[in-house]
C-alpha positions as CSV (number, residue, x, y, z in Angstrom):
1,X,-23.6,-20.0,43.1
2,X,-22.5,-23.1,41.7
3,X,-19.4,-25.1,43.5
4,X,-16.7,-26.4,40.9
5,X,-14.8,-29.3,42.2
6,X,-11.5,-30.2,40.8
7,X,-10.0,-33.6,41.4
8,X,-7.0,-33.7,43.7
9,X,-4.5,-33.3,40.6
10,X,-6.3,-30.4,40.0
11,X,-2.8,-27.9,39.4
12,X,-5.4,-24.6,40.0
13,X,-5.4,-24.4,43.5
14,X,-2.6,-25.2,45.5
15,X,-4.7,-26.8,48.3
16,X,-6.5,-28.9,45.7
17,X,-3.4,-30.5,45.0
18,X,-2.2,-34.0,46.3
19,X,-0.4,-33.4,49.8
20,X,2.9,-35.4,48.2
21,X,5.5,-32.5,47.6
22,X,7.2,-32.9,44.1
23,X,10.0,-30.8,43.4
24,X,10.9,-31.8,39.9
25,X,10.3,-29.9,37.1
26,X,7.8,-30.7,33.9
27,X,9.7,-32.1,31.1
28,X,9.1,-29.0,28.9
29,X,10.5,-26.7,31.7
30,X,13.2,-28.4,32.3
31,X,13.8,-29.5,28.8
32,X,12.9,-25.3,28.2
33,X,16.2,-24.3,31.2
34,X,18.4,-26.9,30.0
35,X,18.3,-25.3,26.3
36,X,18.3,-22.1,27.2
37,X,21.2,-22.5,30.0
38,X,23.1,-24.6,27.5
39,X,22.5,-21.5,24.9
40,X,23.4,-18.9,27.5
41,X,26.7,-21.0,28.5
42,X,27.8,-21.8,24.6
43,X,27.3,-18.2,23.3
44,X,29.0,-17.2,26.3
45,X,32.4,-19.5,25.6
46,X,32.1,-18.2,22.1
47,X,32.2,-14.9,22.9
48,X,35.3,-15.6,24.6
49,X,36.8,-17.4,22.3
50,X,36.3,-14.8,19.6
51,X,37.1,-12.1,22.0
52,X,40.9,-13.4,23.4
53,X,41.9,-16.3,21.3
54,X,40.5,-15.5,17.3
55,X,41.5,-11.4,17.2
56,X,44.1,-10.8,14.5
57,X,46.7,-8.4,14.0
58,X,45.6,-5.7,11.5
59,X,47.0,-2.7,9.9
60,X,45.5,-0.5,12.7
61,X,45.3,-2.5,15.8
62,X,43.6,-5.9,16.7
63,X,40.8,-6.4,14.3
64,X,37.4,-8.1,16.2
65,X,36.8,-11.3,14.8
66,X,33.1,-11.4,12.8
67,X,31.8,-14.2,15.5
68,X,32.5,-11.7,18.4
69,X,29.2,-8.7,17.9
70,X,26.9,-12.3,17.0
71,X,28.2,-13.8,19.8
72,X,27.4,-11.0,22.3
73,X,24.5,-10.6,20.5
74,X,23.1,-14.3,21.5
75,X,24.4,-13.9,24.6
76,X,22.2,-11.1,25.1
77,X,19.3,-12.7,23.6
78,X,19.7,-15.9,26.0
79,X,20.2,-14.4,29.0
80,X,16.7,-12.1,28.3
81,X,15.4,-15.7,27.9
82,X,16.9,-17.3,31.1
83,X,15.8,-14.5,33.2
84,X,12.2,-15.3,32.2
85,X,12.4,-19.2,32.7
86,X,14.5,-18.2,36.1
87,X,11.3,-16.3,37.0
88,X,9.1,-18.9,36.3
89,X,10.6,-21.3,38.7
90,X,10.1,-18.8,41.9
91,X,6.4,-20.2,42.7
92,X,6.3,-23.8,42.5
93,X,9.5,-24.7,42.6
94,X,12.4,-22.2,44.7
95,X,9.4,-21.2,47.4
96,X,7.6,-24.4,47.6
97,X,11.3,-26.5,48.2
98,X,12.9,-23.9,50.1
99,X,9.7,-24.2,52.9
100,X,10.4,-28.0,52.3
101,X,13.8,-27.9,53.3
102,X,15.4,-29.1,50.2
103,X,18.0,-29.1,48.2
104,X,18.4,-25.5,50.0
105,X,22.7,-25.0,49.8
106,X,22.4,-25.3,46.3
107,X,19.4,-23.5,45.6
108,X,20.6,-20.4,47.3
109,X,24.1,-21.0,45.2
110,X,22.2,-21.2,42.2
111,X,19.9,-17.9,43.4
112,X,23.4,-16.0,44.5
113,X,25.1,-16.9,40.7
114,X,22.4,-15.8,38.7
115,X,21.9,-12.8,40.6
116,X,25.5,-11.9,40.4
117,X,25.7,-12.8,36.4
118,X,22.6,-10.7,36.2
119,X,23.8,-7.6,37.7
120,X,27.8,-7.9,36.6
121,X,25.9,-8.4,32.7
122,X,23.7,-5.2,33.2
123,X,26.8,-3.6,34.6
124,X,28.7,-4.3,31.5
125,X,25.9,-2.8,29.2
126,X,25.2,-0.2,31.3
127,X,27.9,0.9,33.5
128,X,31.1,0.1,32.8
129,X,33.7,2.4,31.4
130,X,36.5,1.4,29.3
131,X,39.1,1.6,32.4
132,X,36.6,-0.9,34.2
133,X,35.4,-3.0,31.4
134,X,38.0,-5.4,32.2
135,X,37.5,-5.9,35.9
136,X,33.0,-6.5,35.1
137,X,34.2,-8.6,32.4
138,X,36.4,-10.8,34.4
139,X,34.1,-10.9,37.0
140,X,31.2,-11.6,34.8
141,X,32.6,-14.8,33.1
142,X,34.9,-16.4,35.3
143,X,31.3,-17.1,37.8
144,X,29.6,-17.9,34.7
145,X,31.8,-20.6,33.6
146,X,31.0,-22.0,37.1
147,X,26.7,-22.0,36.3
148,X,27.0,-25.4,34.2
149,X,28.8,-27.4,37.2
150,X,26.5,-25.6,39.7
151,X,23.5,-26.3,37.7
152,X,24.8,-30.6,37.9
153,X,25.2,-30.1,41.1
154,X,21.7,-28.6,42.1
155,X,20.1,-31.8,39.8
156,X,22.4,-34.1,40.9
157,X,21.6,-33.4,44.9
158,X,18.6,-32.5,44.7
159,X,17.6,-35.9,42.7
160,X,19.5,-37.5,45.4
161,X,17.5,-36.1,48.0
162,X,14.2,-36.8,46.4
163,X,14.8,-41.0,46.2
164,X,15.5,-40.9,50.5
């Protein structure tokens, strides 16, 4: 059997790799969360802006606003999409810093938030009746409104911790 070497950049085995621990993401992943995040956030603001600001008075009761169901809808769509790219970060980058030491306070904030968003989200779809729609809703998008400053604060720190 035949021994294939692989230089030390080699990104196929982890041992193979240069012992210098790099946290950062690739450009297209993080170019990838930032997108996706800033989607996730935006159809997220405009769902509440449709939803308590943009509602009119109609001949039977408030009338939803036509950017309210495509709002939700992207909403949906995004955070399908951030789940996936949340995923991809578990290997390399959340188990390979939190054995490092780094960056860990907000890391586990970041973990805690997105868990939370993701099971108050799931509960709206799936659990929540109309007496407690208010209470899931509340608690779903008052945290998310916090993921943007949480996310500057995890690249901020944890950029800050990589020049010492």
């Amino acid at each position: 059997m035949r021994q294939i070497k692989h230089p030390k950049s080699s990104l196929h085995h982890p041992g193979l790799r240069s012992h210098v621990m790099r946290f950062r993401l690739e450009r297209w992943h993080r170019f990838s969360l930032y997108g996706i995040s800033g989607l996730l956030v935006t159809s997220g603001i405009l769902w509440l802006l449709a939803r308590y600001f943009l509602r009119s008075a109609g001949e039977f009761g408030e009338t939803v606003h036509p950017l309210e169901p495509w709002a939700i809808k992207l909403h949906g769509a995004a955070a399908m999409a951030t789940l996936f790219f949340v995923g991809s970060l578990l290997n390399n980058h959340i188990r390979r810093a939190h054995h490092a030491r780094r960056n860990r306070y907000s890391g586990w904030s970041m973990a805690t938030l997105l868990a939370w968003l993701t099971l108050s989200g799931y509960a709206l779809y799936y659990l929540a009746s109309e007496a407690s729609r208010p209470l899931w809703s509340a608690g779903h998008w008052v945290p998310g409104l916090l993921l943007p400053l949480l996310l500057v604060l995890h690249i901020v720190l944890g950029r800050r911790a990589a020049r010492r």
